[in-house]
Structures are given as C-alpha cells and as structure tokens.
Residue, then its C-alpha position, 0 to 999 in steps of 0.5 A: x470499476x476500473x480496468x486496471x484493477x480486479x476487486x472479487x470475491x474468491x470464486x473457490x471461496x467467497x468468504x475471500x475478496x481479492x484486489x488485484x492489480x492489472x496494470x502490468x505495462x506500468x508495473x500496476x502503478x496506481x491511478x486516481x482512479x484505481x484509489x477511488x475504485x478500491x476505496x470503493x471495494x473496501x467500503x463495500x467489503x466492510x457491508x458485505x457479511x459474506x467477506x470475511x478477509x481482504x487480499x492485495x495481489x499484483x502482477x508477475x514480478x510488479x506488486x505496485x511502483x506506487x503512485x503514477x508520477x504522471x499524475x504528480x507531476x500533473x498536480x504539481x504543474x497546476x496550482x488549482x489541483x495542487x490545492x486538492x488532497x491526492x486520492x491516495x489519501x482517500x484510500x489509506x483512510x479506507x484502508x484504516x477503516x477496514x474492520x477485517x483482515x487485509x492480507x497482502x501476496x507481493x511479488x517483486x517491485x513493491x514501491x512507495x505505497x507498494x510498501x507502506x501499504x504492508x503497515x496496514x496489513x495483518x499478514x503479508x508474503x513477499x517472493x524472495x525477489x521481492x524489493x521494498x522501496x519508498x523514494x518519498x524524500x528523493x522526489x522532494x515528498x515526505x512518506x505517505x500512509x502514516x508510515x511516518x508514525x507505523x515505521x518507526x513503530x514496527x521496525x524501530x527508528x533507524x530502519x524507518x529512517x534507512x526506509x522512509x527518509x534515506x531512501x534504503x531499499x529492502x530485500x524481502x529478507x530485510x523487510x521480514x527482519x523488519x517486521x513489515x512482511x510476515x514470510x518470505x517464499x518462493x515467487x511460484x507459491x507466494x499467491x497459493x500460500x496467501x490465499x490459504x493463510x486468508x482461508x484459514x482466517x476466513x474460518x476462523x470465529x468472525x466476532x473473536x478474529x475482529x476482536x483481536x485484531x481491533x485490540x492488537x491495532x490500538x486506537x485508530x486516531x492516532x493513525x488517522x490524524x498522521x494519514x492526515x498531517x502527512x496528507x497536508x505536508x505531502x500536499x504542500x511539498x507537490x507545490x515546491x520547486x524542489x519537487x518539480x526538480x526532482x520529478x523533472x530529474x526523474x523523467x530525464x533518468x527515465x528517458x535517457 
C-alpha cells in the first residue's frame, strides 16, 4: 500500500472503508502508484461481506489536484511509455465495478479526476470552498473517467462543456447545481456529515441498497467501453506536441 494514501475500515464502524488521501505537500496529487493501491482496496472491498460503503476523504483544503503532471509529462517525454495506458485508467474501471456505494467528503481543491471522480459517486459533500476543475483541453488532453459521456448526462450539454471542454471552474454552489455533488456544507462538518450519511447507508438492508443503486446506474457498458475510448485518445494526445507545449507552458507558470 502506498504511503500516500490510507485505505481502512472505519475503526467506529467497519462496515465503512475509508480512502483517504495523505499526500498533502502536493495537494494528494495521484500517483501511478497510489491508482494501483486503490484499485487494489476497491477490489478488496468488493470481496469483503463486512463493507458495506466506500468513502473518498482528502486533506484539509486539497480533496486532490488530479493526476501528478510529473508523470505526464514523463510519459509524454518517452515514447515506449507513451504506448502504455496510464494507471488511472485501472482505477475508473475499478471504480465502475465497485458494487456498493462510493461516497465522497471534499474539501476545497478538487481537480481533474478530483472531479470526475463525483460522476462515479452515489452521494458526494463539498465544503462551500470547495472549487471544481477539469483543464483536461488546456493541457492538450480530452476529459478522463467517461466524463465525457456522464457530463453531459448529469448536468445537460453546456455545463459539460463550461466543465470538461472550456475549462470553466465551479464553486461548490455550481456543482451542486450541477448535479455533481449531493450538498454543500461548512469545511468543519464536511467529514462528520459524510460519514454519518456512509453510516446510515451501511444500515440500510444490503441486498435492497445494491439493487437499487445497479438499477439507478444502468448498464455499465456504456461507461466502460467510453472509459475505454477516452483511454486511447488521452493516450495518443500525451504523444502530441501540442501536449508537450502545454505541460512545458504549465511548468513555466509553475516556476515563474
């Protein structure tokens, strides 16, 4: 596992798997390795009777910065590793698997997968400081978690759009709007009140609680197979010069 995230069963109630994200000096941006781990503890979790729900916790301030552009730009400086499909990709399909409620506490930097994360979310609360972004476009990539087609979906085209392809960001506000978050609270009681609402589904009669939740979700291929296409064309444009000028204009931002 690795030390960058925490994945346990609630000590208060083990009925409860906590992910939590403990990278803050980067803003718990996600490594190939912390994708690997954490597929690893939703398949776990999918085996394990005594789970009932699965919650996604960040840090004070960070829920995630999305993936580390250092590994991006690692892959899209060497070809041979430009021909292997980033781990993330792993990860969305494990997280589309998952047969039990994922929640989601987020309080404040929520970006990229920080967001499209929530489409794969049953109920998700936001601290009213919490900001939404996906600059998937601006660093020369398309959108990432079937985003493209949940988007679209959940919150109607031109919210999609404002999201995932002009590159907009959204207040908490916006995003519950949206439909992409459940509720917004204050940045104190954002993980007592997730935890509580992951406690009461975790009560709830199992068998009833999956079967709803598979009705409401639909058929999964649909997502898979975009996770999928996503996956080939987010691979392709790592490869472009495009990409490379953007995650160089990025790193000059950063350092200037």
């Amino acid at each position: 596992m690795s030390a960058e995230f925490i994945a346990e069963k609630l000590a208060a109630d083990p009925r409860i798997l906590v992910i939590r994200l403990t990278r803050p000096e980067k803003k718990n941006a996600l490594t190939a390795a912390m994708y690997h781990g954490m597929s690893a503890a939703l398949d776990a979790a999918n085996n394990d009777p005594e789970i009932r729900v699965a919650v996604f916790l960040g840090a004070e301030g960070a829920f995630s910065a999305g993936n580390d552009l250092a590994e991006f730009i690692q892959i899209a400086s060497n070809p041979a590793a430009a021909d292997e499909t980033p781990a993330a990709f792993a990860f969305l399909k494990a997280l589309v698997g998952f047969e039990k409620p994922l929640l989601a506490g987020i309080d404040g930097l929520a970006v990229g997968i920080g967001t499209t994360l929530n489409f794969h979310c049953d109920l998700s609360i936001a601290s009213s400081r919490s900001v939404f972004a996906t600059p998937f476009v601006d660093l020369g990539l398309v959108p990432e978690a079937a985003s493209s087609l949940l988007g679209p979906l959940t919150m109607g085209y031109q919210r999609a759009f404002a999201l995932l392809a002009a590159g907009e960001t959204f207040s908490a506000h916006d995003a519950q709007q949206a439909g992409l978050i459940w509720k917004v609270t204050a940045p104190e009681d954002v993980e007592r009140e997730i935890l509580a609402a992951a406690a009461k589904l975790a009560a709830k009669p199992p068998a009833a609680l999956a079967l709803t939740r598979r009705l409401l979700r639909g058929d999964k291929a649909a997502v898979l197979g975009r996770i999928e296409e996503e996956g080939q064309h987010f691979v392709a444009c790592l490869k472009t010069e495009e990409a490379r000028n953007a995650f160089s204009a990025f790193q000059n931002r950063r350092n200037s």
